[in-house]
N, C-alpha and C positions, 0 to 999 in steps of 0.2 A: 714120649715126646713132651716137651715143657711147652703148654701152651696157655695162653694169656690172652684174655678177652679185651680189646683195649676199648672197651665203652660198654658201661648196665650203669643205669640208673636207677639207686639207691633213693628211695622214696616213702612216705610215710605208712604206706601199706605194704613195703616190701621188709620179710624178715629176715634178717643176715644169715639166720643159723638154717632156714631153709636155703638161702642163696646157697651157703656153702653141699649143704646136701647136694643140690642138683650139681653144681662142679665138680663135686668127689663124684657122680654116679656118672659124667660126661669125660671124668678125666680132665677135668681144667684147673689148671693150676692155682690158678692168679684171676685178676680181676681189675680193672682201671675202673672207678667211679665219677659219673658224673652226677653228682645227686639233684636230682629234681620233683616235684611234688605234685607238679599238675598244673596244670592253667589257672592262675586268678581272675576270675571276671570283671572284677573290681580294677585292677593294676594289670592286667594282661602279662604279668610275671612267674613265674612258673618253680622258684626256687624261695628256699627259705633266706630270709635276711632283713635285709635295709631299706624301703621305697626312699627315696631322692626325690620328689617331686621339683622343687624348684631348680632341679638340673635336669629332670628327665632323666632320670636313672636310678638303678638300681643293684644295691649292692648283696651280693649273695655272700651266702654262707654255706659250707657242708660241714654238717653237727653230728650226719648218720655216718658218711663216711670218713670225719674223722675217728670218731670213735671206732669204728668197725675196722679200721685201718692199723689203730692202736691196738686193739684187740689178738688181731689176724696180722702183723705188719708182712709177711711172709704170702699173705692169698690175696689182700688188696692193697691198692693203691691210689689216688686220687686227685683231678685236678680242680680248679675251680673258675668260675665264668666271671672274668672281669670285664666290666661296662665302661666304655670306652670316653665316659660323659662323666663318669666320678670323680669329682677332685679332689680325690683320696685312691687314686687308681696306682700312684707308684708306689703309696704304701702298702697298699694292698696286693701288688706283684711283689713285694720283697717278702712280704708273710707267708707268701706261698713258700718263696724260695727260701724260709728259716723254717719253716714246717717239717718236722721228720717224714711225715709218711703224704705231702704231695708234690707233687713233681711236675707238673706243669700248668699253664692258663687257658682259656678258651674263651673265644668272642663268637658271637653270634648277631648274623648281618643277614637278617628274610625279613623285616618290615622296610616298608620302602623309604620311611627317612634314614634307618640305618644303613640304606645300603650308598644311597646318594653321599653321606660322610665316608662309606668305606670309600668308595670311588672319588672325594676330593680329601679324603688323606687324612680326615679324622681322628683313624686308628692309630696313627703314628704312634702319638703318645705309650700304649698298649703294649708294641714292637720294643718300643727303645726302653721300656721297662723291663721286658721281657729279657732281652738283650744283656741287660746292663747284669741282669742277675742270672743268668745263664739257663733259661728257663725255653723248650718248646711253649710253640705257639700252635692248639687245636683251633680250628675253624670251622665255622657254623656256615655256610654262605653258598644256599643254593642258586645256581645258575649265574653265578658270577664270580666264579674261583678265577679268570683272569685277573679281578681286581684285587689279586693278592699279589699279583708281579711287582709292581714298586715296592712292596713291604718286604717283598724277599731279596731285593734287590739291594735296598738301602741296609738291611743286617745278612749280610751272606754268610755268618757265624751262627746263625739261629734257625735251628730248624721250625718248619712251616706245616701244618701237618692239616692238607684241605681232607673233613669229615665227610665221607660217606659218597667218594667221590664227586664229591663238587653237589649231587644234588638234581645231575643233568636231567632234561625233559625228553632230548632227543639228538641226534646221533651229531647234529653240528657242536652241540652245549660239552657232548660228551668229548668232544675231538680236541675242543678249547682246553678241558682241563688235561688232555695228554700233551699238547705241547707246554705247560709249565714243565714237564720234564727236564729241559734245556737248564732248569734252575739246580744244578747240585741239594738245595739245600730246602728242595719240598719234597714232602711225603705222602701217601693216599692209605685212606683210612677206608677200608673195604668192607660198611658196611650198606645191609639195605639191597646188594645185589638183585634176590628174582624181583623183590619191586618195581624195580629202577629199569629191569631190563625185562621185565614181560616173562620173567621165567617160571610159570605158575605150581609146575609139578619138577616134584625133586630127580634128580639131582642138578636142577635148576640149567642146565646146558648154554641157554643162552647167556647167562649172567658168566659162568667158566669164560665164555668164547670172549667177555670184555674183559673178564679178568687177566686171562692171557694176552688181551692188550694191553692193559694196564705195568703186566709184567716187564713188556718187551721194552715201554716206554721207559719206565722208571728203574725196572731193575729191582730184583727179588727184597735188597736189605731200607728200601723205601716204601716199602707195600706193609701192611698191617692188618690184621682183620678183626674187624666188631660185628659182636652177634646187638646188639642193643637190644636183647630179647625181650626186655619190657615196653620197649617200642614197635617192637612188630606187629604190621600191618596185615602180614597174608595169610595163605591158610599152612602157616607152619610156625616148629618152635625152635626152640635152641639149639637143639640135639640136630635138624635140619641143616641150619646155616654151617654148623660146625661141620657135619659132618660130608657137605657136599665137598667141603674142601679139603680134609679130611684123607677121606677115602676116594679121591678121583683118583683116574689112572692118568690122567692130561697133566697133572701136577709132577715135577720131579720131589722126591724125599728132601732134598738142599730147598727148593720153594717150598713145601710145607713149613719147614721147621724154623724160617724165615717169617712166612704170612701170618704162621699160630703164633708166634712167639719172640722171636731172633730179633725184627724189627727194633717192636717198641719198647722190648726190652733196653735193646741198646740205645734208642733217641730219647726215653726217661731215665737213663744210666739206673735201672736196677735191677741189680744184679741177681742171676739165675741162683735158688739153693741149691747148695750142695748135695743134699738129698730133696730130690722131688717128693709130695705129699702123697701118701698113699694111704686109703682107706684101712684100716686095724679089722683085720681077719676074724671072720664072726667063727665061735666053734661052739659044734653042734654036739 
């Protein structure tokens, strides 16, 4: 099976040529990077780049994933967080989109002045760059993925792609982001499952039982799944997340191949290889 992790972050303690080890040992193909380095106490920013202070923003960089990207252009790929406050933000969405090896942008809306501009329309700008250069949009934006509805509305050519299902707290937050459904042109980004839904021991069942909401709602070629293994929170790892989904029986073979893979393959147009990567035969 081709599968493709659509979110790890690529980070100053993380080694690529280990990442790649544990992908070859899980069978994962590929890799989407968002690279991140850790919280600044100082800037409360979390990525490498630019601080903007007299606008209140901040401009990133990925320096790990591009290179590793160039390296590997075949196992990873990468997008990058543009700040919706930069008045250099539409330059900055076209370099994504002249970049070889990335392929889309991402905003991120959890501090609460951020979220009150996503909600009076701030982000526009972001959208119509996005847009203009034919780039998905990942989203950061716990418990108010409805305020992605005008944004999806105003570019129905631009896929929407809310991270980690919205982020929900509890089963009305979760139900909000299934009727974005209705929108053709948003996606769900299925990581963070047993967290998010109380599902502590594998094969996480409870988290399956949203998942297959998720399904019904959106439809198999919308659904994506991130392990964000270097952000997990519970008492499990990679090999977990993948594998509950993986090896369920509740899943048809057509939604695996879709959830690991098929998706976001197709909403970052890159293209499956021709030969999948396989580990070189050790002889004894």
């Amino acid at each position: 099976m081709d599968i493709v992790d659509s979110q790890i972050h690529l980070h100053i303690t993380l080694n690529a040529e280990e990442t790649l080890a544990s992908m070859n040992s899980l069978g994962i193909q590929a890799a989407v990077i968002d690279e991140f380095w850790g919280f600044d106490e100082k800037t409360g920013r979390g990525n490498p780049g630019i601080l903007l202070p007299e606008h209140r923003a901040f401009r990133a960089t990925a320096p790990g994933a591009e290179l590793v990207s160039i390296r590997h252009p075949e196992r990873f790929s990468y997008l990058l967080r543009i700040h919706h406050r930069d008045p250099q933000l539409v330059a900055g969405v076209k370099a994504v989109a002249d970049a070889p090896h990335a392929r889309a942008v991402r905003i991120v809306a959890r501090m609460e002045e951020d979220v009150k501009e996503l909600a009076d329309g701030a982000y526009a700008p972001v959208f119509a760059a996005a847009a203009d250069n034919g780039l998905p949009v990942f989203t950061m934006v716990p418990r108010v993925a409805p305020l992605l509805r005008p944004y999806a509305q105003a570019h129905p050519d631009t896929t929407i792609v809310v991270d980690h299902v919205g982020m929900p707290e509890n089963d009305a937050e979760f139900e909000d982001v299934l009727r974005l459904a209705d929108l053709p042109n948003v996606a769900i980004k299925w990581g963070h499952g047993p967290e998010l839904f109380d599902a502590d021991t594998y094969p996480f069942e409870p988290a399956v039982d949203k998942l297959l909401r998720v399904l019904d709602a959106f439809g198999r070629e919308r659904v994506m799944w991130a392990s964000d293994y270097t952000a997990i929170s519970g008492d499990h790892r990679w090999a977990d997340e993948l594998f509950s989904i993986r090896e369920s029986s509740r899943l048809s073979a057509q939604d695996k191949e879709w959830i690991l893979g098929g998706t976001v393959r197709k909403i970052l147009d890159w293209q499956r290889p021709a030969e999948l990567y396989t580990p070189p035969k050790i002889r004894h």
